[in-house]
C-alpha positions in Angstrom: 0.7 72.6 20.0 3.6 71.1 22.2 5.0 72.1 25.2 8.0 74.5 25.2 10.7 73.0 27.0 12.7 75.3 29.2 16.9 75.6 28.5 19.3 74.1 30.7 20.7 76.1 33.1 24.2 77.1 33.6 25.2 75.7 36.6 28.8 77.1 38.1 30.4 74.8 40.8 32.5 77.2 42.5 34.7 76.8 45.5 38.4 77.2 46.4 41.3 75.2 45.0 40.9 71.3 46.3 36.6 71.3 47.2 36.2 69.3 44.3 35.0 71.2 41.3 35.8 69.2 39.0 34.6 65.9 39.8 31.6 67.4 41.3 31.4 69.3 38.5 31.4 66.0 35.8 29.4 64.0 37.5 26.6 66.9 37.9 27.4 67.1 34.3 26.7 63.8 33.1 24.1 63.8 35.6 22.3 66.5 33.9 23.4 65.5 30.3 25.1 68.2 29.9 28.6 69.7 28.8 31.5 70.6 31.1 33.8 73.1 30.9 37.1 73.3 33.3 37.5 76.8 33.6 41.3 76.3 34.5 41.4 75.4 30.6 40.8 78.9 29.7 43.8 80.3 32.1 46.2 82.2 29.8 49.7 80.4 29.8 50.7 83.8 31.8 48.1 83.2 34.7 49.1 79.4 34.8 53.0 80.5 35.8 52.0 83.3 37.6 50.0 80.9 39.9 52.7 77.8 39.4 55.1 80.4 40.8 53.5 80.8 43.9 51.8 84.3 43.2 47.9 84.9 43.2 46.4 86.3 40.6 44.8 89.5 40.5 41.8 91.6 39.1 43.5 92.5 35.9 44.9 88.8 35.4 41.4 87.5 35.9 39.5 89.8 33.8 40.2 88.1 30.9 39.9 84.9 31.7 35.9 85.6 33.4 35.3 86.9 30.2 36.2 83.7 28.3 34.2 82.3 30.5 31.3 84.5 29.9 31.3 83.7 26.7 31.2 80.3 26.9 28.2 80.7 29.4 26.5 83.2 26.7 27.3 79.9 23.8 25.6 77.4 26.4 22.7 79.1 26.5 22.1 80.4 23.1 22.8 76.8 21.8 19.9 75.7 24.7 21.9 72.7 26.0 23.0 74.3 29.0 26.4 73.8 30.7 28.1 72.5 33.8 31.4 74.9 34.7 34.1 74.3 37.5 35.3 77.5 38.1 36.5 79.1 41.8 34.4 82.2 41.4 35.2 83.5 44.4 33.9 86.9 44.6 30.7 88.3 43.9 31.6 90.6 41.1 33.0 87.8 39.5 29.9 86.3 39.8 28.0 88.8 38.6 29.9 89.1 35.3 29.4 85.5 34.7 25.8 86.0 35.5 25.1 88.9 33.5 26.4 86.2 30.7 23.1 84.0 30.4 19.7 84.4 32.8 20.2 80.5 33.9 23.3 80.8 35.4 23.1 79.1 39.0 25.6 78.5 41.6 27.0 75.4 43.3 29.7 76.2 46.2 31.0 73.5 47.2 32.3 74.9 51.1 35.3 73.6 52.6 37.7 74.2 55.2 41.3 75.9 55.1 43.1 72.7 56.2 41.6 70.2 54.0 41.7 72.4 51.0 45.6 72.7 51.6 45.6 68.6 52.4 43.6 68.4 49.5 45.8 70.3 47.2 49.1 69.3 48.2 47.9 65.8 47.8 47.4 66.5 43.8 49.9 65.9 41.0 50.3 67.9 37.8 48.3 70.9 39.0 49.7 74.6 38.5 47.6 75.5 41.8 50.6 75.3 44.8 49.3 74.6 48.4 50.8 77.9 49.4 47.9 79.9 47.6 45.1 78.5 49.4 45.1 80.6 51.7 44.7 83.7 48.9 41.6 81.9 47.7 39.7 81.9 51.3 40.9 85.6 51.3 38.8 86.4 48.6 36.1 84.5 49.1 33.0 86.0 49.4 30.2 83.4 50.2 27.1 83.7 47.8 24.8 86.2 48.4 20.7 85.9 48.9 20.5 87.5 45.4 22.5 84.9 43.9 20.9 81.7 42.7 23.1 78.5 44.0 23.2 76.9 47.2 26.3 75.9 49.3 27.6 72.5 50.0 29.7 70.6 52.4 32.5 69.6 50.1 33.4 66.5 52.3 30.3 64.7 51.7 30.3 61.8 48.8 30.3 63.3 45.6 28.0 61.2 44.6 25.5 62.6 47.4 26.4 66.4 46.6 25.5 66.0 42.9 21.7 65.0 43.8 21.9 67.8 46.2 23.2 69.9 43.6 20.7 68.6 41.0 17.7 69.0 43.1 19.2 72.9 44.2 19.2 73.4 40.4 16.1 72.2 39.5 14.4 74.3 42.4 16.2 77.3 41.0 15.1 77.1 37.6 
C-alpha cells in the first residue's frame, strides 16, 4: 500500500498595497508548483472605481469579494493541488473567513513600512490602488495572530530570499 500524500496547502501572501504580493506570490507559486490567483482579479468593477477614485472600501464592499475568494480556496483544496493567493487580507476576520474555507490555508505577510508602501505604489502604472489609500490599508491592518498559521516577512528583502523563507514557513506549518 502507498503512501498517502498530503494536499497542498493554501498559502495567502497578504500585506498592504505595494509589499509585493504578487511577485512574491508567483514565484512562491511556481516555487511550489502550484496555481496563483490575484485576488485583485475578483474585485467587482464597483470596488475597482470605488478604490480608483480615491475611496477605501468597506466591510459591505469586501464581503463579496472574500467570498469569491473563499471559494476559490474551497476549489484548491477539494481539487488537492493547492493554491498560491495575493490577497491584502488585512484583518483578522477576513482571515478567518478565508480560513474557514479549506483546513490548509497558511499565511504569508509580507510586513512593510508606510513610506515605502506609498513609494512603492505611486511608482506603479496601470493599477486602480492610488497612493493616497495606503494609509487606509495600515489602518486596518491587524498583524496575524498566534492562532493563525503564516509567518511575517520583511517585504524589502530579495524576493527571491522571501520565497524560500516562505516555502520553508509553509512546509513547517503543514
Amino acid at each position: 500500500m502507498g503512501t498517502a500524500h498530503p494536499v497542498p496547502p493554501v498559502v495567502v501572501v497578504m500585506g498592504v498595497s505595494g509589499a509585493g504580493k504578487s511577485t512574491v506570490g508567483r514565484l512562491l507559486a511556481d516555487r511550489l508548483a502550484v496555481p496563483f490567483a490575484e485576488a485583485d482579479d475578483f474585485h467587482s468593477a464597483a470596488n475597482r472605481a470605488k478604490m480608483a477614485a480615491g475611496r477605501p472600501l468597506d466591510d459591505a464592499d469586501r464581503l463579496p469579494w472574500l467570498l469569491s475568494l473563499a471559494d476559490w480556496i474551497r476549489e484548491a483544496e477539494a481539487s488537492g493541488r493547492g493554491g498560491v493567493m495575493a490577497c491584502s487580507a488585512l484583518r483578522h476576520a477576513y482571515r478567518d473567513l478565508l480560513r474557514r474555507a479549506g483546513a490548509g490555508v497558511v499565511f504569508v505577510h509580507l510586513a512593510l513600512d508606510r513610506t515605502r508602501a506609498a513609494r512603492r505604489v505611486a511608482g506603479r502604472r496601470g493599477h486602480f490602488m492610488p497612493a493616497p489609500l495606503v494609509d487606509s490599508q495600515y489602518t486596518a491592518l491587524e498583524p496575524l495572530r498566534p492562532d493563525e498559521p503564516g509567518v511575517t516577512l520583511e517585504a524589502t528583502a530579495d524576493p527571491r530570499s522571501i520565497v524560500e523563507a516562505a516555502a520553508r514557513a509553509v512546509r513547517g506549518a503543514c
